[in-house]
C-alpha positions in Angstrom: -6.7 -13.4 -15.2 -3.8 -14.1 -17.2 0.1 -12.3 -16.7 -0.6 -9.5 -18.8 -3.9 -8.9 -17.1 -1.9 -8.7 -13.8 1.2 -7.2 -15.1 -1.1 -4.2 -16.3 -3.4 -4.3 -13.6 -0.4 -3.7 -11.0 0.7 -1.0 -13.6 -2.0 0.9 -12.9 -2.5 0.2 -9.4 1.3 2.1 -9.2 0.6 5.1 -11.1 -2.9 5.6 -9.0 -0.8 5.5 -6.0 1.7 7.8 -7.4 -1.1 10.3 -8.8 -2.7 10.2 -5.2 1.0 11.1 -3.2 1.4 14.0 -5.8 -2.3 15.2 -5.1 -0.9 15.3 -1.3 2.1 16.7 -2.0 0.5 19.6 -4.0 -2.4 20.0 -1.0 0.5 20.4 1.7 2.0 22.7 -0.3 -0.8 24.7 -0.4 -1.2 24.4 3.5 2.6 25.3 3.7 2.7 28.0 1.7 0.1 30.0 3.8 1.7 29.1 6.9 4.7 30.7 5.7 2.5 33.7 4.2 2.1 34.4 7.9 5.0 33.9 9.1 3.4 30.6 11.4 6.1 28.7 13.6 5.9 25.8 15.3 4.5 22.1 15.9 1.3 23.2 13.2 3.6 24.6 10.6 6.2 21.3 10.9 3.6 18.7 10.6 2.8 19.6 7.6 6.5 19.9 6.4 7.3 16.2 7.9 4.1 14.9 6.3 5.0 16.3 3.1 8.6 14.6 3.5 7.3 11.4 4.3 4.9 11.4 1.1 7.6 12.9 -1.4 9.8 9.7 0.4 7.0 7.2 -0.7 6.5 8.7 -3.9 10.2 8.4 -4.4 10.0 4.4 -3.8 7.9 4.2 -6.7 10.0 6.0 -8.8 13.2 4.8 -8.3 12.9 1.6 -10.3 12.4 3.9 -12.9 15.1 5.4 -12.3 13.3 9.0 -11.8 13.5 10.8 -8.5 12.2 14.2 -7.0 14.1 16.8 -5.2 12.6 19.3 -3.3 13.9 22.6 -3.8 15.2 23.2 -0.3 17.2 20.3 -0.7 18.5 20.9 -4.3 
């Protein structure tokens, strides 16, 4: 395999990771969002919140050498 093989192979490695944190991210917010629907407190409802903090952290490592980041809207 020569550099550009490997170059593009680690490109797309990258964006199947990032594709694969923002499935996550979407799914938790599904989860979330019916927690909240009924008004659920606790350890069950803040797993998923922590979870989805820890993955929008990851996918933020990927993106920042692109100089690209995301913001949840809590914290904008």
């Amino acid at each position: 395999m020569n550099n550009y093989e490997n170059y593009f192979e680690e490109i797309e490695n990258r964006a199947q990771q990032i594709g694969e944190l923002i499935e996550e991210i979407i799914k938790l917010d599904d989860i979330i969002a019916t927690h909240q629907q009924y008004d659920s407190q606790g350890l069950q409802k803040d797993q998923y919140v922590k979870r989805r903090e820890e993955y929008t952290a990851r996918l933020n490592q990927f993106l920042h050498p692109h100089k690209l980041k995301i913001v949840s809207n809590e914290a904008a």
